[in-house]
VEXLUMRO-46549 format. One line per field, with one value per residue (C-alpha): residue number from 1; x, y, z. Coordinates in nm, 3 decimals. Each point is the difference from the previous one (the first is absolute). Layout:
<rs>
seq (NUM_...)
u (X_...)
v (Y_...)
w (Z_...)
</rs>
This chain:
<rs>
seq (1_2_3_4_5_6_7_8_9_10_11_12_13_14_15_16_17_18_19_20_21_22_23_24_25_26_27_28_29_30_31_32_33_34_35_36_37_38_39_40_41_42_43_44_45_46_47_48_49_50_51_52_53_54_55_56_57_58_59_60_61_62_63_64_65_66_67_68_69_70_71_72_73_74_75_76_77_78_79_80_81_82_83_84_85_86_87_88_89_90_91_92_93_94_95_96_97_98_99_100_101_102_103_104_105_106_107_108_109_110_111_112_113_114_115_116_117_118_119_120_121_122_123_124_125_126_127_128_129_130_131_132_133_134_135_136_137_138_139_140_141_142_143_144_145_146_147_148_149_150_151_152_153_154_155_156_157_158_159_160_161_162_163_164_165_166_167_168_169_170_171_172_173_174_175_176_177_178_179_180_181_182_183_184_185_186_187_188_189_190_191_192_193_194_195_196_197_198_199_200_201_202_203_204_205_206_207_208_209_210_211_212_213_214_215_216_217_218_219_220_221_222_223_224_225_226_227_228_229_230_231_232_233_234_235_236_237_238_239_240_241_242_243_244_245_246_247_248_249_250_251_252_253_254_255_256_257_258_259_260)
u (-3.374_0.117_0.154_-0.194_-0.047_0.321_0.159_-0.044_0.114_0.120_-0.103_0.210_0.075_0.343_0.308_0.323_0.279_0.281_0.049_-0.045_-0.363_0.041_-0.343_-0.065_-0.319_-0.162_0.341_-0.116_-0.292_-0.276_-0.051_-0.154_-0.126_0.153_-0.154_-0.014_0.265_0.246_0.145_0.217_0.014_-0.141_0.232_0.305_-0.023_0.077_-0.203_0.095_-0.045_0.234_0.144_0.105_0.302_-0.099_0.203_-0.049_-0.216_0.076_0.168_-0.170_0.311_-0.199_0.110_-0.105_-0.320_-0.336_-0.215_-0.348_-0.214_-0.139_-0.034_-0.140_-0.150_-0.076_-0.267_0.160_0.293_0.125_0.360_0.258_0.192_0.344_-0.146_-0.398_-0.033_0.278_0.007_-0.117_0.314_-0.206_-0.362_-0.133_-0.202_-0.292_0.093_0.312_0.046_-0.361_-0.083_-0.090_0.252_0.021_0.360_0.050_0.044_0.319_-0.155_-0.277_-0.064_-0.343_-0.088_0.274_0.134_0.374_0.015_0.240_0.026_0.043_0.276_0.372_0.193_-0.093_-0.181_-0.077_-0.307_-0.246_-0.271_-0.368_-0.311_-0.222_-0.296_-0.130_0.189_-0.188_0.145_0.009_0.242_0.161_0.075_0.229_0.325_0.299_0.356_0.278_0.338_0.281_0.246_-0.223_-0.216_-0.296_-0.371_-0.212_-0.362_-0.155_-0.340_0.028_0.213_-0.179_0.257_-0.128_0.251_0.400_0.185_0.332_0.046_0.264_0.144_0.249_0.313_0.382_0.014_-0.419_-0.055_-0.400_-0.037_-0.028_-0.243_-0.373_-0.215_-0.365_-0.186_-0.041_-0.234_-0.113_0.082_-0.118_0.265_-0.122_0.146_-0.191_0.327_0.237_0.211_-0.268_-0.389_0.002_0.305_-0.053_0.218_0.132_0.070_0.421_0.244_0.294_0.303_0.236_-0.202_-0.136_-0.237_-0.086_-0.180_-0.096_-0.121_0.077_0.145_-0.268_0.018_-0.342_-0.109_-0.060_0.043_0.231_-0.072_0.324_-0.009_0.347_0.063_-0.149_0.208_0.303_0.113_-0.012_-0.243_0.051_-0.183_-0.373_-0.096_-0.118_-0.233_-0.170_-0.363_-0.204_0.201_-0.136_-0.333_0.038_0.159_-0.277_-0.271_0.228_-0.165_0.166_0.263_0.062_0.339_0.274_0.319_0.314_0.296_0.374)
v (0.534_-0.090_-0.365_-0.152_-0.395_-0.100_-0.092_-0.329_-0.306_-0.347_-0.092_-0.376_-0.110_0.145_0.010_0.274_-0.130_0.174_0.389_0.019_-0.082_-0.352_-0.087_-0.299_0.049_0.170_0.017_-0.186_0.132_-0.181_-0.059_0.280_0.142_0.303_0.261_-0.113_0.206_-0.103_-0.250_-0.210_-0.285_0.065_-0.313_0.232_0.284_0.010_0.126_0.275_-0.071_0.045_-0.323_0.049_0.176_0.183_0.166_0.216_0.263_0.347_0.067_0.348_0.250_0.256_-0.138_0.195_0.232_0.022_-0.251_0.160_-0.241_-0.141_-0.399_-0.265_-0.363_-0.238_-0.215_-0.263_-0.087_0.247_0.011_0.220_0.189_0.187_0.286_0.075_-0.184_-0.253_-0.347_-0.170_-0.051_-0.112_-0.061_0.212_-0.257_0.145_-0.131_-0.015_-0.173_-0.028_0.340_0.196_0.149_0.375_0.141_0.399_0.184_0.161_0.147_0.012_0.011_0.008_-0.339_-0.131_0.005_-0.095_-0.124_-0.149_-0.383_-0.194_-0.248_0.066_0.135_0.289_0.294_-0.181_0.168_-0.126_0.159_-0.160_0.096_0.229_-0.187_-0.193_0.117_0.144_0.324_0.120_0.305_-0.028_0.290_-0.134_-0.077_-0.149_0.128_-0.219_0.222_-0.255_0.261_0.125_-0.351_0.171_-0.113_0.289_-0.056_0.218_0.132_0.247_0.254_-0.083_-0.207_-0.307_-0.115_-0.043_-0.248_-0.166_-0.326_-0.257_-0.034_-0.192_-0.080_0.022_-0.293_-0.019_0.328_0.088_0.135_0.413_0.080_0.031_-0.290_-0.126_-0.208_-0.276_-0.249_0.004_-0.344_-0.167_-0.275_-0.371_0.030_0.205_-0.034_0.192_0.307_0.209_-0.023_0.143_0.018_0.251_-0.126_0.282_0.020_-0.016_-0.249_-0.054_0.098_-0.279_-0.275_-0.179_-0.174_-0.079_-0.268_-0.120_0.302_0.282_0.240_0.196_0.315_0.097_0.210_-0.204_0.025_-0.135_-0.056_0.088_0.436_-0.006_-0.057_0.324_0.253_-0.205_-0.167_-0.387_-0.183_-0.210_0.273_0.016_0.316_-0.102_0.259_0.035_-0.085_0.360_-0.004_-0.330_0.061_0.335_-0.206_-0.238_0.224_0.158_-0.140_-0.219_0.137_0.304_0.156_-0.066_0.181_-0.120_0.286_-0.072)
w (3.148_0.284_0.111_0.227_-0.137_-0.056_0.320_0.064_0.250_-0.089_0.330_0.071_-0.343_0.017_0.217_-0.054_0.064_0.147_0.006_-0.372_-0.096_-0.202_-0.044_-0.339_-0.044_-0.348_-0.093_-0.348_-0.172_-0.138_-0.358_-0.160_-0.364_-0.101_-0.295_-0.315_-0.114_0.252_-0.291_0.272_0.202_0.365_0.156_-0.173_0.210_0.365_0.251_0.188_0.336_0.323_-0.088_-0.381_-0.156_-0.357_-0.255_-0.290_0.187_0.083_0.321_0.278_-0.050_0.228_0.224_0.311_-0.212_0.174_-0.163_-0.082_0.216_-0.303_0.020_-0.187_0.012_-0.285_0.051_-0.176_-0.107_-0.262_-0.244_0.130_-0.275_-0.057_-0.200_-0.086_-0.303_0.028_0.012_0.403_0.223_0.319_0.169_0.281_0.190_0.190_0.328_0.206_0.314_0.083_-0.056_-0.331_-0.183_-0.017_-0.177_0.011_-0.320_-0.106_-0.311_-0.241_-0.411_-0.121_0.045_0.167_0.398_0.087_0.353_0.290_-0.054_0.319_-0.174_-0.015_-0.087_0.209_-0.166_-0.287_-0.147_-0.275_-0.300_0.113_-0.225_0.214_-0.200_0.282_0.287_0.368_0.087_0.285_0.214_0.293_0.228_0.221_-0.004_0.213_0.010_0.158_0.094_0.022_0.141_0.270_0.076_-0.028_-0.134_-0.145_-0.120_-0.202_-0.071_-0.253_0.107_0.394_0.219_0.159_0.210_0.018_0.197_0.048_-0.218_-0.065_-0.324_-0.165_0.062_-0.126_-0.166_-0.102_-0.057_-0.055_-0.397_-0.065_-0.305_0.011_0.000_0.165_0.218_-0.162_0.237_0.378_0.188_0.288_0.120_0.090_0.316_0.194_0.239_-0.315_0.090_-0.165_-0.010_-0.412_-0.245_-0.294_-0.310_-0.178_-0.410_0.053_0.074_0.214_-0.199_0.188_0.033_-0.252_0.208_0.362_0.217_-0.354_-0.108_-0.275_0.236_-0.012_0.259_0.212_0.255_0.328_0.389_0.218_0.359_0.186_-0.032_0.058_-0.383_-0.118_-0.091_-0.091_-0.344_0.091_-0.215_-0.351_-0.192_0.131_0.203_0.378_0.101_0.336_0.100_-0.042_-0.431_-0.007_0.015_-0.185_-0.311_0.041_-0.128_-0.251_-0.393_-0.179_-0.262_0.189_-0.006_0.181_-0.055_0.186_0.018_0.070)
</rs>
């Protein structure tokens, strides 16, 4: 099935801040009722959002595989475990940053889906019941070459488009593993260094946060062209006009896998 509904805008309701999307907003969920069998205490476990740091959860060690294209949504919020079975570590809320939340899968056990969490640290990875869940493939995919500067999009094995992008630098490097869009944004100010801002699931490795934000590294343009190609930004990837738009249309959750 293919992705179609869950791209969405947040229109004016929120600003990033900075080169490093740093956007508040959803960042707590709301109270919830989890299954009966949950046996904990919903205000106990965090939420795993951008914005929160969890622990006890498996970390991705492949790190550079070829996720399947398989993502998921909850339509509510659901537990997040360590193992099938175990005891809940975390909620999935169904919403992040204004848009619905769609996590790839990493792997699967009858009943069960581990998938990419958007918290740090990064490549954490949680158990979700598939009880519940919309499931949906994605065939595309985007591939970020740090060495080269280079933006690839994917569709299937058919190329889309490659271009020059900036990337991190030195001292703010932007993070190798695989990891997913996580929201599309739409800055307040329609006057912002890029029309849309694409939050990825990973983190800045150096910074803890930034103009009051997580850290979190997106996809977004820049409007001097002079920058692509080079390693100058705090961890975000600045990519030009015609990979905006492409990235745009791309469904949420899709793959993005960022290579030294």
């Amino acid at each position: 099935m293919p992705l179609d509904a869950p791209r969405r805008f947040i229109g004016s309701a929120l600003v990033a801040v900075g080169l490093v999307a740093s956007t508040h907003t959803a960042a707590v969920a709301s109270p919830i009722t989890l299954a009966a069998d949950a046996s904990v205490t919903v205000a106990a476990l965090p939420s795993s959002t951008t914005f929160t740091q969890l622990s006890g959860l498996p970390q991705d060690t492949d790190t550079y595989g070829k996720l399947s294209g398989v993502v998921v949504h909850p339509g509510r919020t659901v537990a997040v475990y360590a193992q099938p079975g175990g005891k809940p570590a975390a909620t999935l809320p169904a919403t992040q940053l204004g848009s619905q939340t769609w996590v790839p899968v990493v792997e699967a056990r009858k009943g069960w889906y581990r998938v990419l969490l958007p918290s740090k640290p990064n490549n954490v990875t949680g158990w979700v019941k598939a009880k519940g869940l919309k499931k949906a493939r994605s065939r595309h995919r985007a591939i970020v070459s740090l060495g080269t500067k280079k933006l690839t999009v994917m569709n299937a094995s058919k190329k889309v488009g490659i271009w020059s992008v900036a990337v991190g630098g030195p001292e703010t490097p932007t993070p190798v593993g695989r990891t997913f869009l996580l929201a599309l944004m739409s800055p307040k100010d329609k006057a912002a260094y890029s029309p849309l801002i694409m939050p990825l699931g990973t983190h800045s490795t150096t910074l803890d946060t930034f103009g009051g934000g997580p850290g979190t590294v997106a996809f977004h343009g820049w409007p001097d062209p002079k920058v692509f190609g080079k390693a100058i930004t705090h961890g975000c990837i600045r990519v030009p006009a015609p990979a905006l738009k492409v990235l745009a249309k791309l469904p949420l959750g899709t793959p993005v896998l960022i290579t030294p």
